[in-house]
C-alpha positions as CSV (number, residue, x, y, z in Angstrom):
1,X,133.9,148.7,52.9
2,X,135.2,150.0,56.2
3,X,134.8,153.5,57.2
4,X,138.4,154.2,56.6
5,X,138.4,153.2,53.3
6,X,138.0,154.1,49.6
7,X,138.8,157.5,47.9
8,X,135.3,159.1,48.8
9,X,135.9,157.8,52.7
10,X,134.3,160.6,55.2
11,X,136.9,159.5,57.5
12,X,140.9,159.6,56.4
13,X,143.5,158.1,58.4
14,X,146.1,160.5,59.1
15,X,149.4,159.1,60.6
16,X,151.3,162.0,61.6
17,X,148.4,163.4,62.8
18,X,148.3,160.8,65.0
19,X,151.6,160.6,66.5
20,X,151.4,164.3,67.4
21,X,147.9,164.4,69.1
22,X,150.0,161.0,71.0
23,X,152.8,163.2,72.0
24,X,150.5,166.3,73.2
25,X,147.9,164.7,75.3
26,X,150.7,163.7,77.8
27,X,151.1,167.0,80.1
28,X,154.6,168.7,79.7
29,X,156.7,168.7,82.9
30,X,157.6,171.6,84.5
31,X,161.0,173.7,83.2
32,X,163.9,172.0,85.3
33,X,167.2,172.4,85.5
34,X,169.4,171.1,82.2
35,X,170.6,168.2,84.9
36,X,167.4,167.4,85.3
37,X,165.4,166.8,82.1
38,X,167.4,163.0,81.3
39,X,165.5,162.2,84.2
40,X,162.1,163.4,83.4
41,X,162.3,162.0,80.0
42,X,163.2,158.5,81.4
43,X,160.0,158.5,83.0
44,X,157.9,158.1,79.4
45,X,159.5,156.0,77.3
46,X,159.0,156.6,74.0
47,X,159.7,155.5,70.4
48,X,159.3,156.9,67.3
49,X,157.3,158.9,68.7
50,X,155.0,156.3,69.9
51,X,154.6,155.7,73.7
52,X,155.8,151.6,74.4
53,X,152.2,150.7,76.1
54,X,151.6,148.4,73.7
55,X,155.0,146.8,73.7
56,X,154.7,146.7,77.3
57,X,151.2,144.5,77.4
58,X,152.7,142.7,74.8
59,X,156.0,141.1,76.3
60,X,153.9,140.9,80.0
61,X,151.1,138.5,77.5
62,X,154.2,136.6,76.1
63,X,156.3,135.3,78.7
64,X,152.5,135.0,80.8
65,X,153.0,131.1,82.3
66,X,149.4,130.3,80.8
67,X,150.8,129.9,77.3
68,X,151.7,127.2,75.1
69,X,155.0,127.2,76.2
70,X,154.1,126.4,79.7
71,X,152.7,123.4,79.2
72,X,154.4,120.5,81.0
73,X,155.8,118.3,78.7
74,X,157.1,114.5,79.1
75,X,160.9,113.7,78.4
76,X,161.3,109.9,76.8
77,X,163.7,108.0,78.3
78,X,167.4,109.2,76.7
79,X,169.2,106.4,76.7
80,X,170.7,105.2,73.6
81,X,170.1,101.6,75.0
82,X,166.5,101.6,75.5
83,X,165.6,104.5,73.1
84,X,162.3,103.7,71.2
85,X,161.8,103.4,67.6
86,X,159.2,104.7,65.6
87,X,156.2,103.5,66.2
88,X,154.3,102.2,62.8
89,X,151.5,103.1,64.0
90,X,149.5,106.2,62.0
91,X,149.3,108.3,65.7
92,X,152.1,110.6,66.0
93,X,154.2,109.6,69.4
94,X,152.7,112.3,72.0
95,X,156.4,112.1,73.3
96,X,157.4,113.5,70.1
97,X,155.8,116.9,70.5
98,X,157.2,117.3,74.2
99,X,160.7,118.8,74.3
100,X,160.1,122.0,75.8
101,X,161.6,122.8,79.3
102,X,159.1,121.4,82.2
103,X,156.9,124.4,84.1
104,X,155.5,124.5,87.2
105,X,152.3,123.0,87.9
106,X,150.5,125.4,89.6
107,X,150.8,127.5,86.0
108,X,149.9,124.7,83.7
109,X,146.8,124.9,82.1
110,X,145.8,120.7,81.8
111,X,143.1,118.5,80.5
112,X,141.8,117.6,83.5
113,X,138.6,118.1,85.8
114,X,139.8,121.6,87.3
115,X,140.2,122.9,83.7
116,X,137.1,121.3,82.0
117,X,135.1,124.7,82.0
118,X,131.9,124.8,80.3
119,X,131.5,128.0,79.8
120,X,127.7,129.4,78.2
121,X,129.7,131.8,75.5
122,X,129.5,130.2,72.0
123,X,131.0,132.4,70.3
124,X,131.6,132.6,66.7
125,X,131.5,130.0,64.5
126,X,134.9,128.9,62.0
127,X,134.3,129.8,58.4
128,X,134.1,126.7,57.4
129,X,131.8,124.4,55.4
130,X,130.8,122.8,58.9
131,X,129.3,125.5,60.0
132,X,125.7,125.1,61.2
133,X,123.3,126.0,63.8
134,X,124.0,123.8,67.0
135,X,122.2,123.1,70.1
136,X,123.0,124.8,73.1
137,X,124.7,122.6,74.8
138,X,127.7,122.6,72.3
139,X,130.1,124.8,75.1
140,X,133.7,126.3,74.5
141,X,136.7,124.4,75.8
142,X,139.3,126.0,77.1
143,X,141.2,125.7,73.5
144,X,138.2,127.2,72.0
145,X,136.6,124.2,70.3
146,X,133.2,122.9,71.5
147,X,132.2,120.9,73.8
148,X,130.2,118.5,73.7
149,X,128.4,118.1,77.5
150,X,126.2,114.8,76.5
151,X,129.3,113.2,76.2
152,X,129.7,110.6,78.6
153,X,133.5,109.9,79.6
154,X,133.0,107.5,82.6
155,X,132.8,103.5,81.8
156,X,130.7,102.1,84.5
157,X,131.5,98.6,84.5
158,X,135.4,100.2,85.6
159,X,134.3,101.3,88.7
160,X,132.3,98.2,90.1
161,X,132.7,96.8,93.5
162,X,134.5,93.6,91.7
163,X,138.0,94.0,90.1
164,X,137.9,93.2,86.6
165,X,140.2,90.6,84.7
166,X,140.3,92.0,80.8
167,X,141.4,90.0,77.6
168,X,144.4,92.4,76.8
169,X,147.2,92.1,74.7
170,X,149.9,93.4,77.8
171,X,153.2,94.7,77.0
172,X,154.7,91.7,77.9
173,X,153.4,89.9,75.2
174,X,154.9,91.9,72.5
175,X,158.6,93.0,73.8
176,X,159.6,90.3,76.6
177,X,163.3,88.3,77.3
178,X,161.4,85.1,75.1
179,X,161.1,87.3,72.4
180,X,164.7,88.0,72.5
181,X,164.4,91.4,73.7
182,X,167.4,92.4,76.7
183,X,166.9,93.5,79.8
184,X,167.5,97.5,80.5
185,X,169.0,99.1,83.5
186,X,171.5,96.0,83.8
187,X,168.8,93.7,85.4
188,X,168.6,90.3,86.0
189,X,165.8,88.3,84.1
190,X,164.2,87.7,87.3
191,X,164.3,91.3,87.8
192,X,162.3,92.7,84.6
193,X,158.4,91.5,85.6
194,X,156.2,94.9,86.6
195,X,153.1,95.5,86.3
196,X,150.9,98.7,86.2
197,X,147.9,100.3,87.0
198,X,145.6,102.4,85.0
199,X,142.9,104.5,86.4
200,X,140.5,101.8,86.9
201,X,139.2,99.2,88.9
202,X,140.5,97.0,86.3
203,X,143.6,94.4,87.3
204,X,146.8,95.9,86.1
205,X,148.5,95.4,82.5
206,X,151.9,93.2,82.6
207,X,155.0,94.8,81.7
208,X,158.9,93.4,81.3
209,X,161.6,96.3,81.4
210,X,163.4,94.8,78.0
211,X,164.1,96.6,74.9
212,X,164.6,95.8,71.2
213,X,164.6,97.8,68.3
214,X,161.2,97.8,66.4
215,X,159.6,96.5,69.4
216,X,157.4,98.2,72.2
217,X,159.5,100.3,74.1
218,X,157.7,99.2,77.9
219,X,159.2,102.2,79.8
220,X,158.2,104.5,77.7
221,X,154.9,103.3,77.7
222,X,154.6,103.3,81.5
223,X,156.1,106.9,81.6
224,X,153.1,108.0,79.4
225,X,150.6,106.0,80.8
226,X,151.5,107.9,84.5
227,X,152.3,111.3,82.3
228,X,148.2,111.1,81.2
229,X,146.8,110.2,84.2
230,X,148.5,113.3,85.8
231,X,147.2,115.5,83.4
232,X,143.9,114.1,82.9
233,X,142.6,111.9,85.8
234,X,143.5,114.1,89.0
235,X,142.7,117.6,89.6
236,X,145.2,119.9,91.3
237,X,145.1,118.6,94.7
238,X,146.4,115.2,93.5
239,X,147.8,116.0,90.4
240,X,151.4,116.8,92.6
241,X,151.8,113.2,93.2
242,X,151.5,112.3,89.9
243,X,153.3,115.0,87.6
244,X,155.1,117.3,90.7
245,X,158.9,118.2,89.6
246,X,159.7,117.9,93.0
247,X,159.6,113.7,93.8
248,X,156.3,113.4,91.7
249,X,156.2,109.7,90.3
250,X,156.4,111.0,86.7
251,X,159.8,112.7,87.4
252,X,161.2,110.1,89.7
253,X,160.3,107.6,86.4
254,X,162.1,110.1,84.1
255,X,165.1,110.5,86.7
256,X,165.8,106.5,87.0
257,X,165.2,105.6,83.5
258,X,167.8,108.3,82.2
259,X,171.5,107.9,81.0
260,X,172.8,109.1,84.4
261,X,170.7,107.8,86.9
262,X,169.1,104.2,85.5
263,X,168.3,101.9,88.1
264,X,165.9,99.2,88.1
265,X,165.1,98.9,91.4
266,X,164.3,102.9,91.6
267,X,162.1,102.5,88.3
268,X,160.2,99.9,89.8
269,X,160.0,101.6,93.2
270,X,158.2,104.5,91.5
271,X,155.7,102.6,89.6
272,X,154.7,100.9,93.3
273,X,154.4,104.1,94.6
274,X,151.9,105.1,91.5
275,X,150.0,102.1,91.8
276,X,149.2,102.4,95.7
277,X,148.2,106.1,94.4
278,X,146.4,105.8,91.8
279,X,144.1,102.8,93.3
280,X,143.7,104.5,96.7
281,X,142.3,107.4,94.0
282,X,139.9,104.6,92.1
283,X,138.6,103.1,95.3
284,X,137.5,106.3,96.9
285,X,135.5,107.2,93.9
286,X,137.9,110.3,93.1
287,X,139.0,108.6,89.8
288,X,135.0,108.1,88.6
289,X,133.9,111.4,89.9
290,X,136.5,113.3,87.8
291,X,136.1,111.4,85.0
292,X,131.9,112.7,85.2
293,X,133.3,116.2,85.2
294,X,135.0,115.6,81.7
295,X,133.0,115.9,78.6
296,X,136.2,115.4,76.0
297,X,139.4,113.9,76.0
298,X,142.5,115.7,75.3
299,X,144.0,114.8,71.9
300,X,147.0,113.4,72.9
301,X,145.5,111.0,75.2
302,X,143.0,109.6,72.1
303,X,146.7,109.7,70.4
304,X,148.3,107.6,73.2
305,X,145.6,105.2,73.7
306,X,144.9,104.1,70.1
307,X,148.9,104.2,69.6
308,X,148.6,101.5,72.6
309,X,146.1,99.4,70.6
310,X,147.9,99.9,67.0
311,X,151.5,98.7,68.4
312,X,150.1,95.6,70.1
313,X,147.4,94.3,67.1
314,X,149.0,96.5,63.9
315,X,153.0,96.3,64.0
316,X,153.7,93.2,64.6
317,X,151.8,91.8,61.5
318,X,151.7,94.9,59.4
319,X,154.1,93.7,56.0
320,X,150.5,91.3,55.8
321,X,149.2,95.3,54.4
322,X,151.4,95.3,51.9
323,X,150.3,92.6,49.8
324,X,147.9,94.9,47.8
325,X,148.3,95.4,44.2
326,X,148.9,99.2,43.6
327,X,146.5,100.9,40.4
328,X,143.6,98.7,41.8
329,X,140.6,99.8,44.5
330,X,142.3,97.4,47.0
331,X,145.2,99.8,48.0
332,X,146.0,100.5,51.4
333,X,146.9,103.3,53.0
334,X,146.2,105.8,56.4
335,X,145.1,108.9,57.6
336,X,146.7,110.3,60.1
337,X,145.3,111.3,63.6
338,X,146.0,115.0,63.3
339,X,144.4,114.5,59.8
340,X,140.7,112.8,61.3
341,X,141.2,115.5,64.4
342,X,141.2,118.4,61.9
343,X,137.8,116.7,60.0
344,X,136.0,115.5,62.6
345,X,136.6,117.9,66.1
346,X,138.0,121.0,64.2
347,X,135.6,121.4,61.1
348,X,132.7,118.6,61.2
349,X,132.7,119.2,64.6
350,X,131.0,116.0,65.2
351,X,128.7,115.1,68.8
352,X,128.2,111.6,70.4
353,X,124.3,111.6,69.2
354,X,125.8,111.2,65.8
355,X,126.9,108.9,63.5
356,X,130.5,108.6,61.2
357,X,130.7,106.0,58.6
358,X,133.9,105.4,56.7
359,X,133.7,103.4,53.9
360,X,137.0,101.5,53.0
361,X,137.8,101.4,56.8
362,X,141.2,99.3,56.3
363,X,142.3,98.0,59.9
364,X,139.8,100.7,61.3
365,X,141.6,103.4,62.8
366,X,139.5,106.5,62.0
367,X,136.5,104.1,62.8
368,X,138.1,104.0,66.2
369,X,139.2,107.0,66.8
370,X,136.1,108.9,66.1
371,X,134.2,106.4,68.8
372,X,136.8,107.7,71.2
373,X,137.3,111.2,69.9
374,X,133.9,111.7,69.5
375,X,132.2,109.1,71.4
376,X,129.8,108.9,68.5
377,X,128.3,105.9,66.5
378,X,130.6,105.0,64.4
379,X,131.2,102.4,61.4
380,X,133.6,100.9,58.6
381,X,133.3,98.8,55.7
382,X,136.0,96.9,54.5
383,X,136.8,94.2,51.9
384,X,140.5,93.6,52.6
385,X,140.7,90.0,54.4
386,X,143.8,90.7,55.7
387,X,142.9,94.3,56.8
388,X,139.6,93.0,58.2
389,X,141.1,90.6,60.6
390,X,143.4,93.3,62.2
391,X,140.4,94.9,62.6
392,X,138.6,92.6,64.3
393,X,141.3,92.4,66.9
394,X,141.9,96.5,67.1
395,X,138.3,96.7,68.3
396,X,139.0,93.6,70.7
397,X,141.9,95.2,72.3
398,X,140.2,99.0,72.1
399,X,137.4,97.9,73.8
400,X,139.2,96.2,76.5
401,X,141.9,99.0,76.6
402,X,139.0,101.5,76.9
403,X,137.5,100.1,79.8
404,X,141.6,99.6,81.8
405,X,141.0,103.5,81.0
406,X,137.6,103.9,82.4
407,X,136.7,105.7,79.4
408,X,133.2,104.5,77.4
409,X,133.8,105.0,73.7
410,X,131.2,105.4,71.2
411,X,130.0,101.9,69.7
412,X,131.9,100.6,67.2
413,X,130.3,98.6,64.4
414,X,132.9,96.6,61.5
415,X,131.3,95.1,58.8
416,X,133.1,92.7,56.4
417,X,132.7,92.5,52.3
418,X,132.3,95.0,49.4
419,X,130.4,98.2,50.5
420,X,128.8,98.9,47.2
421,X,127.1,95.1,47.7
422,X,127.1,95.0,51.8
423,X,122.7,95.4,51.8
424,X,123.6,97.6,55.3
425,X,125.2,100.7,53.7
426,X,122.2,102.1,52.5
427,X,120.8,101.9,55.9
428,X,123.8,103.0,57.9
429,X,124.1,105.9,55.1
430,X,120.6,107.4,55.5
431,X,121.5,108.2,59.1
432,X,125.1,109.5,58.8
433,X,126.5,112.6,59.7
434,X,129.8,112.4,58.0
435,X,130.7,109.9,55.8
436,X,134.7,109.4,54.8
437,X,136.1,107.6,51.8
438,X,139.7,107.3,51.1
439,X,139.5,107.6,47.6
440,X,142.8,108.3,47.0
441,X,143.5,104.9,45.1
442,X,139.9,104.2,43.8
443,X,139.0,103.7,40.2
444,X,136.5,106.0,38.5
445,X,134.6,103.6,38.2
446,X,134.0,102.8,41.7
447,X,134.3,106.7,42.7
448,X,131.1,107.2,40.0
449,X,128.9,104.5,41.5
450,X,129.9,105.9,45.2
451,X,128.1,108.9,43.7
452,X,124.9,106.9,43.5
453,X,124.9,105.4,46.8
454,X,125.1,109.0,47.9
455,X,121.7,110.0,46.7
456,X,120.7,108.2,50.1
457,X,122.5,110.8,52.4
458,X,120.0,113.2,54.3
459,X,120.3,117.1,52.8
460,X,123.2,118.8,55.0
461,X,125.6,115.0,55.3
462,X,129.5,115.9,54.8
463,X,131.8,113.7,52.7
464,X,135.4,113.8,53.5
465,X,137.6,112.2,50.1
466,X,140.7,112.5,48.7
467,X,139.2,112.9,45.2
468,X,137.1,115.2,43.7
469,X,133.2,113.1,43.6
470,X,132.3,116.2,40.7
471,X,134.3,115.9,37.3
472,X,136.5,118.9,36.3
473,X,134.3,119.0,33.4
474,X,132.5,122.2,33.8
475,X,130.2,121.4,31.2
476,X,128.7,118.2,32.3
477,X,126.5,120.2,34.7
478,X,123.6,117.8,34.5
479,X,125.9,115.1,36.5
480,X,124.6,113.6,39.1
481,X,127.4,114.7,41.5
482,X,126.9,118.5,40.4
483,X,123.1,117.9,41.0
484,X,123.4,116.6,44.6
485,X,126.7,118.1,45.9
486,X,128.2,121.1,46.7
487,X,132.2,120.6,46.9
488,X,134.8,122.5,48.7
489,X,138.7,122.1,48.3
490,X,141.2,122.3,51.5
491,X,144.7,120.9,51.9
492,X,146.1,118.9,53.9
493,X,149.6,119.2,55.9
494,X,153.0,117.4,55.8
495,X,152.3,113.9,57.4
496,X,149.2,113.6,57.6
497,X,148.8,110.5,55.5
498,X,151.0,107.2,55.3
499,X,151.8,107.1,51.3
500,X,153.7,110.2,51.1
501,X,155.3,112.9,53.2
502,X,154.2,116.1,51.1
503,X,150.7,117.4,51.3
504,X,148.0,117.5,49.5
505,X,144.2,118.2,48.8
506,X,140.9,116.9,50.3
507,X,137.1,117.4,49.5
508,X,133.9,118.1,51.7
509,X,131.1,117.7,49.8
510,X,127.7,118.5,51.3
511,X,125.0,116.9,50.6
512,X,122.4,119.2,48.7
């Protein structure tokens, strides 16, 4: 108990004590004049009694221009005509989340090289069942999670003398004029062909300036793409260029691709000027020795990138999902990326030298996102034919789209058929970290025999569900779940999961 508290306390608070001692220690002027004493009293503001100090440091601390609110945001394109649609894929649109007013740069805290402090103070760890004693290289960020300094961000074979030709899906093979999408700005057809570089010496992806509902919105994606490599890629000396208000290629994007200003030829004018930029930036080494200053990515660049993969692999095919039969084990459904960012940075807070398993991996999001996220080992089991071959082709496309990024993701291992019979579980199992199973759907059955196949987890492993692995029956305390697992409830929020827009409960068991 505090010293101020409890009946017996040596120590009693004593409010009005308080506020007169307050109002004492401050010197009383000299006897003036009655004209005179509205003037002296102006001098100390007070109220209630209580000098405004504390107000004062307050409001200076809230309209600071290091705060959330200054954070540059991106505007999407506003025009009715070319407005995107939803994306289907599980990563919530980055573009969403920007619609605060635009700050100036020099006052923006960003992801990038000249804010990637790894600073030696720990701190305190979250109360939460993660918590453990970590190495010391685990450092703060500048949001105050750790970071992880073994991590590894630069993909060497991006930076090579010889320009590489990658096996991407590009833009222009999902929203293009054959596909019946229409031109934007007013172009001709001959007009809509761009293409764009990304931060690599990697030849650029090929875009056509068309829009159609449900389809990829292309100059949206391009905005992004230049709004991350601003943020991310550049430090302050070159980060103008790229996201400056005044004539930065990120604003002169925004500015011809709006309602009152579209123009095609300006829109493609900027992207030029980016790509002479950003490639002058790669083949200088600028690009590669930023990218070894970084030991994380910012979360709405995992977002934007995996969003990328999803929209070109996922939604075009994704009604092929739907085909499961609900009340069985084969049910399909997806976690979020703020959901897996809570779990795996947040609480887990998982390195690269370890290893994620997800068993039921679906079309392998959170497989892929913690081998970005992360950079970790990471692998998924799933029995879905339909689900495994998007799979296969989201880790074909995230590969290559990792390395047009320059980024180097954790590996990425997917393994086909029924985990409780796939002979490399066990093995993968006895080496894992933290181990998810959306369990939402499963039968009991299935959950119970899960249980068993835990017995094979080393003493401290976390398992993320959406069920409960220990029975609400109290009583059966000699269960094998109650003998191996300590459980702890948490919920999660509004969104975070594709079947249903309310929240709900989760479960990290730790491995006795």
């Amino acid at each position: 108990m505090g010293i101020f508290g409890g009946a017996n306390a040596k120590y009693k608070a004593a409010p009005p004590t308080i506020r007169r001692e307050k109002v004492v220690v401050q010197p009383k002027p000299k006897p003036r004049p009655a004209n005179g004493t509205s003037s002296s009293a102006s001098t100390t503001p007070v109220a209630n009694g209580r000098r405004l100090t504390h107000l004062s440091r307050t409001t200076s601390a809230s309209s600071s221009p290091t705060g959330a609110a200054a954070r540059r945001s991106l505007a999407p394109p506003s025009g009715a005509s070319y407005a995107r649609s939803k994306s289907g894929s599980p990563y919530p649109s980055s573009a969403d989340e920007r619609s605060r007013k635009r700050k100036v740069i020099v006052s923006t805290p960003r992801d990038s090289p000249a804010f990637d402090d790894d600073s030696s103070d720990d701190g305190a760890d979250d109360d939460d069942p993660f918590s453990s004693a970590r190495s010391n290289h685990k450092r703060i960020r500048p949001n105050g999670l750790r970071t992880d300094i073994n991590r590894k961000l630069r993909h060497k074979k991006a930076f090579g003398d010889d320009v590489r030709e990658l096996k991407l899906v590009h833009g222009a093979d999902v929203a293009s004029i054959k596909k019946g999408c229409d031109p934007i700005f007013g172009a001709r057809e001959d007009e809509v062909a761009i293409e764009l570089q990304y931060p690599s010496n990697c030849k650029p992806e090929k875009y056509e300036l068309v829009w159609r509902k449900d389809f990829l919105n292309s100059v949206k994606d391009i905005i992004e793409v230049v709004h991350h490599v601003g943020h991310t890629y550049v430090a302050d000396d070159d980060a103008t260029a790229f996201i400056g208000l005044n004539g930065g290629f990120h604003r002169q994007l925004e500015r011809s691709s709006s309602d009152n200003f579209g123009n095609v030829t300006d829109f493609k004018t900027a992207v030029q000027g980016y790509n002479a930029k950003i490639l002058e930036l790669v083949r200088n080494g600028t690009i590669a020795k930023n990218l070894d200053q970084l030991h994380h990515l910012p979360p709405s660049l995992v977002t934007f990138i995996l969003t990328q993969v999803y929209d070109r692999i996922v939604a075009p095919k994704v009604e092929i999902l739907k085909k499961y039969t609900m009340g069985s084990d084969n049910v399909y459904g997806e976690l979020m990326h703020d959901f897996i960012h809570r779990i795996l940075i947040e609480q887990a807070k998982m390195t690269s030298d370890q290893v994620f398993v997800d068993l039921g991996s679906g079309v392998g999001n959170v497989v892929l996102q913690a081998a970005l996220e992360v950079g970790c080992n990471s692998y998924g089991f799933e029995m879905m034919e339909n689900a495994c071959d998007l799979a296969e082709e989201q880790e074909r496309e995230f590969r290559n789209r990792c390395l047009l990024w320059g980024i180097a993701p954790g590996r990425v291992s997917l393994e086909r058929g029924d985990f409780t019979k796939n002979d490399k579980v066990p093995q993968v199992l006895k080496k894992a970290d933290v181990v998810l199973v959306n369990n939402k759907a499963f039968t009991s059955t299935l959950n119970d025999h899960l249980v068993s196949m835990f017995l094979d987890l080393k003493p401290g492993c976390k398992i993320i569900s959406l069920k409960n692995f220990v029975h609400d029956n109290k009583a059966a305390t000699n269960s094998v779940a109650n003998n191996i697992l300590d459980v702890e409830q948490f919920r999660y929020h509004e969104g975070w999961v594709s079947w249903g827009a309310s929240g709900g409960d989760y479960f990290v068991s730790t491995k006795k």
